[in-house]
C-alpha positions as CSV (number, residue, x, y, z in Angstrom):
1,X,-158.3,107.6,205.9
2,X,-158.1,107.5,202.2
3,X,-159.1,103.9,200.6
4,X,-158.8,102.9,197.1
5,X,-162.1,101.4,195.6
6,X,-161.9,98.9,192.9
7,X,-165.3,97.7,190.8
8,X,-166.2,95.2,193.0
9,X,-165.8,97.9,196.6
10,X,-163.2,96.0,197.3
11,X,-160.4,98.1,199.5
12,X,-156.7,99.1,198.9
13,X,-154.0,101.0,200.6
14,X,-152.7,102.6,197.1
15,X,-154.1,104.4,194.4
16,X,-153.6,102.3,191.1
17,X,-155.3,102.8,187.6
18,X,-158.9,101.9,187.7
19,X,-159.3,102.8,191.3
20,X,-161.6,105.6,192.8
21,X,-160.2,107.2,196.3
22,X,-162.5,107.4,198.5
23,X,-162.0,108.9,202.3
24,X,-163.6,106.8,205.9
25,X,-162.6,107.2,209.1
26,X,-163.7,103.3,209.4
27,X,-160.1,102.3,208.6
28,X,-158.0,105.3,210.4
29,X,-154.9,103.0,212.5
30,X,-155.4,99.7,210.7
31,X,-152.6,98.1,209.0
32,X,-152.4,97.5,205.1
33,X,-153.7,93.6,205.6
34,X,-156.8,94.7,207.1
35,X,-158.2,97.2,205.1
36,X,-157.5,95.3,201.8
37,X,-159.6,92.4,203.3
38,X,-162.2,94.8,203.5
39,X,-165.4,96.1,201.3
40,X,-166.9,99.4,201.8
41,X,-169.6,100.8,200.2
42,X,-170.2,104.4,200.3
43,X,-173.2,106.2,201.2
44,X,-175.8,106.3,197.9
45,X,-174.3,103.4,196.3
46,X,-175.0,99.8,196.5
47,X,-173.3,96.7,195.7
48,X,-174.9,93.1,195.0
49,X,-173.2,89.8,195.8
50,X,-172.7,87.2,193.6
51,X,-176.2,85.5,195.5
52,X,-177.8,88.6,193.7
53,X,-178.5,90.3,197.2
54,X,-177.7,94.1,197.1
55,X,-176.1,95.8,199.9
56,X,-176.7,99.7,200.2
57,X,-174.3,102.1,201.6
58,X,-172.9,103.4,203.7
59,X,-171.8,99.5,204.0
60,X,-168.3,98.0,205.8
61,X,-167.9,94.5,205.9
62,X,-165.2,92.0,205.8
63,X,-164.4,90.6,201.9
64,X,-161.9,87.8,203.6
65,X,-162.1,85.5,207.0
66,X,-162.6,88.3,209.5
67,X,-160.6,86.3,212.2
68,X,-157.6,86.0,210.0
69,X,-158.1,90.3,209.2
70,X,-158.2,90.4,212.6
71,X,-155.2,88.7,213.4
72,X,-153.2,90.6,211.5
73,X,-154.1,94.0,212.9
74,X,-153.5,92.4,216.3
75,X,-149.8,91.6,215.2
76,X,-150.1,95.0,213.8
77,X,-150.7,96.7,217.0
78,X,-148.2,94.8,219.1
79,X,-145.7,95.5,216.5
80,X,-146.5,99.2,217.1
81,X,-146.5,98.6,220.9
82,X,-143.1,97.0,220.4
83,X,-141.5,99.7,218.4
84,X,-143.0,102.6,220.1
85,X,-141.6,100.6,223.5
86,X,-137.9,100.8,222.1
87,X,-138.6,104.4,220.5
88,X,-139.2,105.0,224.4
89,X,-136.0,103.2,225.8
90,X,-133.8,104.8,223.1
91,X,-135.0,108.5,223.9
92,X,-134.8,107.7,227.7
93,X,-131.1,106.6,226.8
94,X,-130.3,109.5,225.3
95,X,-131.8,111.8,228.1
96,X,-129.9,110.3,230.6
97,X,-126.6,110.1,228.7
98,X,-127.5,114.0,227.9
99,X,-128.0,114.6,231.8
100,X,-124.7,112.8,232.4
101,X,-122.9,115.2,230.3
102,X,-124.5,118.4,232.1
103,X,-123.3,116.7,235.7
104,X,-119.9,116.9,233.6
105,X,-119.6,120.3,233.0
């Protein structure tokens, strides 16, 4: 997945002046919340915190409350679930509506 890097590693979902695209697999079937509460440092770079401790890439690691980033991709996954659940009872639908129309004929 493609991430947008600000100065500070910081993540986001959309490229926007001053930020460098970077690609992770890290982040592939996240939602939007999740990444953007997320640092990653890439491989042969480092960042340092503001305790002046330096982290050295290839680094992922939560830049907000991990349980609240993790809430929000579990809403995101049982929104998914959801919608993928009436994507299923729609096309079933419409199969057997289709099927009722070849009994017709």
């Amino acid at each position: 997945m493609k991430v947008y890097l600000d100065s500070d590693f910081r993540c986001h979902t959309e490229a926007a002046a001053g930020l460098r695209e970077v690609e992770t697999g890290f982040f592939d079937g996240k939602c939007e919340a999740f990444v953007e509460g997320y640092r990653f440092v890439p491989s042969g770079e480092s960042w340092t915190n503001g305790e002046g401790v330096a982290f050295h890439g290839e680094m992922v690691s939560p830049a907000e409350d991990s349980r609240a980033l993790e809430k929000a991709q579990a809403q995101h996954e049982r929104d998914e679930a959801a919608h993928l659940e009436e994507l299923g009872a729609l096309i079933e639908e419409i199969y057997n509506e289709d099927m009722e129309m070849i009994d017709d004929v």
